[in-house]
C-alpha positions in Angstrom: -163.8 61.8 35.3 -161.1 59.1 36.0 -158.7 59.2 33.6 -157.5 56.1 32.1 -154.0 54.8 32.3 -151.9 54.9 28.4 -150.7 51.5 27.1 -147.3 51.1 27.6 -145.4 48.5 25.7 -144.1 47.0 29.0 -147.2 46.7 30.0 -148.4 44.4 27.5 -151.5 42.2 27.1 -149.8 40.7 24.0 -147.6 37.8 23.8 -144.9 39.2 20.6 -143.4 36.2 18.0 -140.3 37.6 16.5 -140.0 35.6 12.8 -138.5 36.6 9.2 -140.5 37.2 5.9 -139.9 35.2 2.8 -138.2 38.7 2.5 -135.2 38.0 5.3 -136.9 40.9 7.2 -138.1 41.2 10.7 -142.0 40.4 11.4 -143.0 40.8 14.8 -146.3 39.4 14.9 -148.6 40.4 18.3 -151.1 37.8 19.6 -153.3 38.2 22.9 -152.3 37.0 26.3 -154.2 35.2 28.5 -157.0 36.1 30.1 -157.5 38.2 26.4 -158.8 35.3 23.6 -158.9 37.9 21.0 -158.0 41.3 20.1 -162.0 42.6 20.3 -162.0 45.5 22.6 -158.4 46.5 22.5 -157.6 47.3 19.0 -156.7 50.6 20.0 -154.6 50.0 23.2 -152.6 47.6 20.6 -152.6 50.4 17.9 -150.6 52.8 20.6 -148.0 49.6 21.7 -147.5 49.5 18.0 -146.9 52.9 16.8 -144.8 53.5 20.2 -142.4 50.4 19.4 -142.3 51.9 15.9 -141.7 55.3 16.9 -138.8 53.9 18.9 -137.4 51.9 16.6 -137.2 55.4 13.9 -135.7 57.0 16.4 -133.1 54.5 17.3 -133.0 53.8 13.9 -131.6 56.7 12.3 -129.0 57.4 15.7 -127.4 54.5 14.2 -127.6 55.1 9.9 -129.8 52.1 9.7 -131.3 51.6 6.0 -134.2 49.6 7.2 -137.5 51.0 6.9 -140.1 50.6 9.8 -143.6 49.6 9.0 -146.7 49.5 11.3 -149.5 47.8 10.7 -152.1 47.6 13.5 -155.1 46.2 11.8 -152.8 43.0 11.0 -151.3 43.2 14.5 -148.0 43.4 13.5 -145.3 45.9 12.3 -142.0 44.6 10.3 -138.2 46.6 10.0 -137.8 45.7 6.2 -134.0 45.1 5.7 -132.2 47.0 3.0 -129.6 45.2 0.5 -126.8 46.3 3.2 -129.0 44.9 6.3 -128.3 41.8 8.1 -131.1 39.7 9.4 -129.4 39.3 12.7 -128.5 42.7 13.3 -131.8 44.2 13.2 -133.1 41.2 15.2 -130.9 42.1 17.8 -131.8 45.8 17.5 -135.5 44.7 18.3 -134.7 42.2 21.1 -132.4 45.3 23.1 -135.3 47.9 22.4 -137.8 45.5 24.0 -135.4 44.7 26.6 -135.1 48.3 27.2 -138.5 48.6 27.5 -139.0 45.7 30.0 -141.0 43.7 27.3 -140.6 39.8 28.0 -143.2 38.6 26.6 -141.2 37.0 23.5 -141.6 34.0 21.0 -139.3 33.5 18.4 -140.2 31.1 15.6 
């Protein structure tokens, strides 16, 4: 049996818009990529970019004290870092733009 090769999130199929909530927190909103016109079909390969990225961001997260909490939500196609009282929008924006830069993801809106 062939085996199948694992989503990675540099390997995208997903163009990723990088916005703020009414909140002031992070929403990074996934969308498909051409040739994909919807999500149908790769809900789960989008599930494991998600909870990667997210898994990352914990991790990187607590090496630096961050307050912000890390939520990942697939079936919306999109995961937000929720900035505590202490948190600067910018700063946590940043954190997500080096992450993806770290993982060779260039496939970024922001609005």
């Amino acid at each position: 049996m062939p085996s199948r090769k694992r989503a990675e999130p540099g390997d995208l199929q997903f163009q990723i818009k990088l916005s703020s909530t009414v909140a002031g927190s992070v929403r990074i909103q996934f969308a498909p990529r051409p040739p994909l016109r919807s999500f149908y079909g790769v809900e789960r390969k989008l599930a494991v970019v998600i909870y990667t990225l997210a898994a990352e961001f914990e991790r990187r997260s607590d090496k630096i004290n961050a307050d912000w909490v890390i939520v990942a939500e697939p079936f919306n196609n999109q995961m937000m870092i929720e900035i505590g009282d202490g948190d600067e929008f910018e700063v946590a924006l940043q954190f997500v733009q080096q992450t993806f830069g770290d993982f060779a993801i260039d496939h970024l809106v922001q609005t």
